[in-house]
C-alpha positions in Angstrom: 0.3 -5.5 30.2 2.9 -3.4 27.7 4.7 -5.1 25.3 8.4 -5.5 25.8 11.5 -7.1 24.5 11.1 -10.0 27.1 7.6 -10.1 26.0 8.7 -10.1 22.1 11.9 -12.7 22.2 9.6 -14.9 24.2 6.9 -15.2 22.2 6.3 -19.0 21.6 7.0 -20.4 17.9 4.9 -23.3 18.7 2.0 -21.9 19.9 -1.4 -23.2 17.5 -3.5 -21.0 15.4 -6.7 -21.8 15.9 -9.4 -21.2 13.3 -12.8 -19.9 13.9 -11.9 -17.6 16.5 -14.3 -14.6 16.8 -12.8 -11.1 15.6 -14.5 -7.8 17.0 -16.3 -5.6 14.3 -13.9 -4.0 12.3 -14.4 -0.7 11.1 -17.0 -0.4 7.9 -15.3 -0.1 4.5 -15.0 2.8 3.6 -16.6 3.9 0.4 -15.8 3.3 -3.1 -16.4 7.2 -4.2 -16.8 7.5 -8.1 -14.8 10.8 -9.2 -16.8 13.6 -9.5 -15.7 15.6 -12.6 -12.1 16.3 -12.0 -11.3 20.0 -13.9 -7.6 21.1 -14.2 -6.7 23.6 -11.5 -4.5 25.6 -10.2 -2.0 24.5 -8.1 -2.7 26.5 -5.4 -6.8 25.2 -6.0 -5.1 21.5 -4.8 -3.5 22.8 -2.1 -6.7 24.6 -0.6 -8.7 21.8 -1.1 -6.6 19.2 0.8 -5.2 22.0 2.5 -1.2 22.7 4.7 -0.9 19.2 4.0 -0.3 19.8 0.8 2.7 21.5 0.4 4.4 18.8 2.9 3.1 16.2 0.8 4.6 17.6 -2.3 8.2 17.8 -0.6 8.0 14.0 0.6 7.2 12.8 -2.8 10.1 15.0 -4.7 12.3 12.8 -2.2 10.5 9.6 -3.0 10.5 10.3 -6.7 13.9 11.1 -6.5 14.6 7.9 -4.5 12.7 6.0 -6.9 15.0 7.1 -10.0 18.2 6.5 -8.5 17.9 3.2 -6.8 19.2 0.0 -7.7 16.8 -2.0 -6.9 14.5 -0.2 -9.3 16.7 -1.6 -12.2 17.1 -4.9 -10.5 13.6 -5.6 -10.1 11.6 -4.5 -13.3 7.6 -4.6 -13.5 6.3 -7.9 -13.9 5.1 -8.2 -17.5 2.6 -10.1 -19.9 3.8 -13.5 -19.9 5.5 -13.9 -16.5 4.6 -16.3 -14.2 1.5 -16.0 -12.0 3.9 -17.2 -9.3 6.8 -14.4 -9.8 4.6 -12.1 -10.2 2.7 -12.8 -6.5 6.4 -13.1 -5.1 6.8 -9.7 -5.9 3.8 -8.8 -4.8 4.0 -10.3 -1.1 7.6 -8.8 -0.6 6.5 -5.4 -1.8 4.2 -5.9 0.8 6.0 -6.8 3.3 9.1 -4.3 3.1 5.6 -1.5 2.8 4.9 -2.7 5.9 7.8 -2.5 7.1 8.6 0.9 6.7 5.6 2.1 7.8 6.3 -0.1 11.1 9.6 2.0 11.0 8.3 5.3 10.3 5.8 5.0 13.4 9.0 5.0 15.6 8.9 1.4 17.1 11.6 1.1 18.4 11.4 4.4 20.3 7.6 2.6 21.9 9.7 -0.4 22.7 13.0 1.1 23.8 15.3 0.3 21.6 16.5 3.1 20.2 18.5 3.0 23.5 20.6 0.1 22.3 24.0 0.5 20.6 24.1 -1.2 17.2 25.1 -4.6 18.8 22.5 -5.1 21.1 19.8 -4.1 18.8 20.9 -6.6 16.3 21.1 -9.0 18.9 17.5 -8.3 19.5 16.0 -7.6 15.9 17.3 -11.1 15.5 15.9 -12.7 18.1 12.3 -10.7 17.1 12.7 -11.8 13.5 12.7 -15.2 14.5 9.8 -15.1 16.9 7.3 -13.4 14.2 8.5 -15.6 11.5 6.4 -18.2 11.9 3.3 -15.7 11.5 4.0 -13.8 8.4 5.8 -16.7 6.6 2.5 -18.3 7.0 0.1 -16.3 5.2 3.2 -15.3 2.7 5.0 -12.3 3.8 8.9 -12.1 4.1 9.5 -11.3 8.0 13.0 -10.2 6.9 12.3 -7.9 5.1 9.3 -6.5 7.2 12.1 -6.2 10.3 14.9 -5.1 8.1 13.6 -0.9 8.0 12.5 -1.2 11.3 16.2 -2.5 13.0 17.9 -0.1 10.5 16.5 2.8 11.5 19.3 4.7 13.2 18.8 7.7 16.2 20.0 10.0 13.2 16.8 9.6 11.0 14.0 10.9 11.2 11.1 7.9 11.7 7.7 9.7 9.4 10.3 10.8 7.2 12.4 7.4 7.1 8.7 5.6 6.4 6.7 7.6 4.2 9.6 8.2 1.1 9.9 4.6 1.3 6.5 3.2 1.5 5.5 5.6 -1.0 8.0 3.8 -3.2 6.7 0.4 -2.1 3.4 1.3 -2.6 3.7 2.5 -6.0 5.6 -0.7 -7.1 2.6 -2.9 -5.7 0.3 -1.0 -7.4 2.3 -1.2 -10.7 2.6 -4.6 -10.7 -1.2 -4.9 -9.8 -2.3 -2.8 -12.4 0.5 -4.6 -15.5 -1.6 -7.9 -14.1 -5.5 -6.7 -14.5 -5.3 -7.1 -18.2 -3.8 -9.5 -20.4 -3.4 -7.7 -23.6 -1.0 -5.4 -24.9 -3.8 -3.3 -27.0 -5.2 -2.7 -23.2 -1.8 -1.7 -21.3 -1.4 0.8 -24.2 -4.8 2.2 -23.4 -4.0 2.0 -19.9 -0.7 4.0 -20.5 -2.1 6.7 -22.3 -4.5 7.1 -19.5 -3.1 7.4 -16.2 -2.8 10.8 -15.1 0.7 11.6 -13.3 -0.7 14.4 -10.6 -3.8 12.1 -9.8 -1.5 9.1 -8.8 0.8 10.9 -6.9 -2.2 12.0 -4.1 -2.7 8.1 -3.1 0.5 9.0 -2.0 1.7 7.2 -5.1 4.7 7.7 -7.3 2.9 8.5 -10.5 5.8 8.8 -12.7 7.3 5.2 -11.1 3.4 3.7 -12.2 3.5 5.1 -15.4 7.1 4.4 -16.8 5.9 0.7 -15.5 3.0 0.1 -17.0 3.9 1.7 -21.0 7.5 -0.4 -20.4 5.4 -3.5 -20.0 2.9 -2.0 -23.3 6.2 -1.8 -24.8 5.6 2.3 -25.2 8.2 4.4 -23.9 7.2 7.5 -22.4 9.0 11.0 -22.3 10.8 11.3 -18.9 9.8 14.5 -18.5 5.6 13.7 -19.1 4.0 17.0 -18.1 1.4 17.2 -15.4 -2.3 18.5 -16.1 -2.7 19.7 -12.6 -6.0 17.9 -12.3 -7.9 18.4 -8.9 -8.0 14.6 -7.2 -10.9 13.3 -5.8 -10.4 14.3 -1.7 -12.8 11.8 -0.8 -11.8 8.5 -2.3 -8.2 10.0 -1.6 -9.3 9.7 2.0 -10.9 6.1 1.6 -8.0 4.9 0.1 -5.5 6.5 3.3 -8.4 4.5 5.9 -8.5 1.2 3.4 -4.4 0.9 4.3 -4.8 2.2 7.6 -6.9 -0.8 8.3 -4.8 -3.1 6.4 -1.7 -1.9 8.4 -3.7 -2.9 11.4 -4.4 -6.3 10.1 -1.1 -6.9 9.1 0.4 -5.6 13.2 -2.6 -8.1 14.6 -1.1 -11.1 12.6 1.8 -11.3 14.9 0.3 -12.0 18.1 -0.8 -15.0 19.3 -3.0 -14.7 22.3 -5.6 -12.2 23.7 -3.3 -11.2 26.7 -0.6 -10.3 23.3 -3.0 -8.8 21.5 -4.6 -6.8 24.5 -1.3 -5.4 25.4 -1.1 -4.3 21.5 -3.9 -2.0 21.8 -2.1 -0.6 24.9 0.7 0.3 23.0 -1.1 1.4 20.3 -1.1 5.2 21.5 2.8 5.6 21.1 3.0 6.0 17.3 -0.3 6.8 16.2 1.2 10.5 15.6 3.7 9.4 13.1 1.6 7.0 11.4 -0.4 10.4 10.6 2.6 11.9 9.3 2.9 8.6 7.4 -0.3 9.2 5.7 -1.7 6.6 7.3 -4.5 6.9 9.6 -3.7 6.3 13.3 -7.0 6.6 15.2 -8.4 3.8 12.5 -5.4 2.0 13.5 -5.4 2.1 16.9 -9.3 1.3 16.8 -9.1 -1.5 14.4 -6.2 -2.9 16.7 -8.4 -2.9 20.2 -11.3 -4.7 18.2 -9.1 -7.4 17.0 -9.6 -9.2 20.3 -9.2 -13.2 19.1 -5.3 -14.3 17.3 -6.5 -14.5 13.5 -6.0 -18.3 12.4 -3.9 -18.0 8.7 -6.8 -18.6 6.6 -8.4 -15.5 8.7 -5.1 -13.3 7.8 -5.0 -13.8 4.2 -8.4 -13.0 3.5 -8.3 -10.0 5.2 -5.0 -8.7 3.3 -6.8 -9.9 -0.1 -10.1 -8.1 0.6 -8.4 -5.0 2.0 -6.0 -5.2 -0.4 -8.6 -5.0 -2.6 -10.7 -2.7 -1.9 -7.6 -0.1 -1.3 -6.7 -0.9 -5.2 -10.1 -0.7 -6.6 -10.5 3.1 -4.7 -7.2 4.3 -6.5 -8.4 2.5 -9.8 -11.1 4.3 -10.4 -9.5 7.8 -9.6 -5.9 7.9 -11.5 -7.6 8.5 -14.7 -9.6 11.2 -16.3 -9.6 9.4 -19.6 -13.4 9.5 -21.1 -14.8 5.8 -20.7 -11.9 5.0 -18.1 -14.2 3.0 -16.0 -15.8 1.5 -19.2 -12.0 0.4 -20.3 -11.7 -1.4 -17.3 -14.7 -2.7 -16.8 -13.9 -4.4 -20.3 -10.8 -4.9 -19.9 -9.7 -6.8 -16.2 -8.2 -10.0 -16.1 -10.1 -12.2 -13.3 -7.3 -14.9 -13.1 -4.4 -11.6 -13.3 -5.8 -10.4 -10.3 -6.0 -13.3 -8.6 -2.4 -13.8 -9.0 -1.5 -10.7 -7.9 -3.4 -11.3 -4.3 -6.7 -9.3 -5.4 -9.9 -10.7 -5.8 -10.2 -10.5 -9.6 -14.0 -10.9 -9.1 -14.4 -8.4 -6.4 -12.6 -5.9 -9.1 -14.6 -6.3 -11.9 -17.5 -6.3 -10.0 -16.9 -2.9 -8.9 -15.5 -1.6 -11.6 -18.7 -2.6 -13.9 -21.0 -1.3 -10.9 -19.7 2.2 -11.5 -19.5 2.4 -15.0 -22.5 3.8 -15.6 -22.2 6.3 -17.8 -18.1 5.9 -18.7 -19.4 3.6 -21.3 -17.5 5.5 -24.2 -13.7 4.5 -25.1 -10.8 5.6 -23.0 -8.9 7.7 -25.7 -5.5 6.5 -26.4 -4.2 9.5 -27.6 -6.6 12.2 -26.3 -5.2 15.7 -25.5 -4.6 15.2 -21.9 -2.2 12.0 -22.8 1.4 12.6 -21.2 2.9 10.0 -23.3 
């Protein structure tokens, strides 16, 4: 069975989720890796490391930076700060999430696998419509915003280029989730100065995040005001947890396809289709064998209560693995193991336990104080 737009505008809206379904072994988690002792380096040291993606990688993020400094919606939709509401800040939250997901939806070419790239613009609004409404029962349900996860998808036009298309803008997305995330560990403005000071620009950006888009956000919220221009150290990143971090999404980007089918013959012909953009999800950063694999072992529809605490606990886990590895600070972990705000997190859709218990676990030996303003600061 392939999936099709018969088979997507006829999806049932009525159709039951049922809880207690069995769901096929997912992949293992992959590790939390502590940073090893990241030394400044070279440019050119980075680059061999991670190797010819680098230099790829480096052009997609000048785009995304640049993306991320002109666009509106980056003045119309500030950080969330100390103070706002646990509820506007988990809005933001679930439709950063959902436009992410989105994107990276577009940038794997769907509507190439499903032929309808073929459509003039009519037509494929017609359809995009009538798909929007079929799905919106699922996401709606365990909090996403199905608009805006169909919105980059039906906008991508024959002219753009998909991996292109998706990775400047989940980057973007990415790096406002995280932001938001991070503002909400701690609840003090003595701690998001620390945490300012600390975050190293170059280390962000290999997650892929924007590091100069989580920076500015976090010391606007502290109140600080940073130097547009902050210099980078050229730290060497972790290439490990750099990698854990790319599988943790990967498997959350399965999750979040899986939620929108409803039956085992849906989800079967899923894994079929799989196959067609696995390629550009690797352009995407994402990683498209995990994907596929983590698709075919979802066998059972995942009941709501199923849905959410998988996104939570991969959600998670992919913002614990950057945590520990944006920073260079002396006593980073310490700082945060001190510092993390249970009920923050917990607003934020993390499990502010889950955090703190791994952040504690690895302190050992990052006791000391993260320096505000140690030598390496870029504020």
């Amino acid at each position: 069975m392939k999936l099709s737009i018969a088979t997507l505008t006829a999806l049932s809206a009525t159709t039951s989720l049922v809880s207690g379904m069995t769901i096929g072994p997912l992949p293992p988690f992959p590790p939390i890796i502590p940073p090893k002792q990241m030394q400044k380096t070279a440019e050119s040291s980075v680059a061999g490391e991670l190797g010819p993606r680098a230099a790829a990688y480096t052009s997609v993020l000048t785009k995304a930076t640049a993306q991320s400094a002109s666009s509106t919606s980056v003045q119309d939709a500030q950080p969330t700060s100390i103070g706002e509401s646990v509820y506007e800040a988990k809005e933001q939250v679930l439709g950063d999430l959902s436009s992410l997901f989105g994107y990276l939806s577009a940038g794997g070419n769907v509507l190439h696998g499903l032929g309808l790239d073929k459509l003039d613009s009519t037509q494929l609004m017609d359809v995009c419509a009538g798909t929007t409404a079929a799905f919106s029962d699922r996401y709606d349900a365990i909090g996403l915003n199905t608009t805006a996860i169909f919105a980059p998808i039906c906008g991508l036009n024959t002219t753009t280029k998909p991996s292109e298309y998706g990775v400047v803008n989940s980057i973007y997305y990415n790096a406002k989730i995280f932001t938001t995330q991070l503002i909400n560990m701690v609840n003090t403005t003595s701690a998001l100065n620390t945490m300012c000071s600390s975050l190293r620009l170059d280390l962000i950006d290999f997650f892929p995040l924007i590091g100069e888009q989580v920076k500015d956000g976090v010391c606007s919220a502290a109140g600080t005001v940073r130097a547009p221009q902050g210099f980078k150290n050229n730290l060497k990143p972790n290439p490990a947890a750099v990698q854990a971090a790319k599988n943790t999404q990967s498997v959350l980007f399965a999750i979040l396809t899986a939620v929108g089918f409803q039956t085992p013959a849906e989800l079967s012909a899923l894994c079929d289709f799989a196959p067609q953009f696995m390629d550009l999800l690797d352009a995407e950063q994402i990683n498209g064998t995990l994907v596929e694999s983590t698709l075919c072992r979802i066998n059972q529809p995942l009941s709501v209560q199923q849905a959410k605490a998988m996104v939570k606990s991969w959600m998670t886990r992919y913002f614990v693995t950057v945590l520990e590895n944006v920073s260079n600070a002396e006593g980073w972990k310490g700082f945060l193991c001190r510092s993390v705000d249970v009920a923050g997190l917990e607003g934020v859709g993390l499990s502010g336990e889950g955090v703190m218990a791994q952040v504690c676990r690895d302190r050992s030996g990052d006791d000391g104080e993260a320096e505000v303003n140690d030598r390496d600061s870029e504020v």
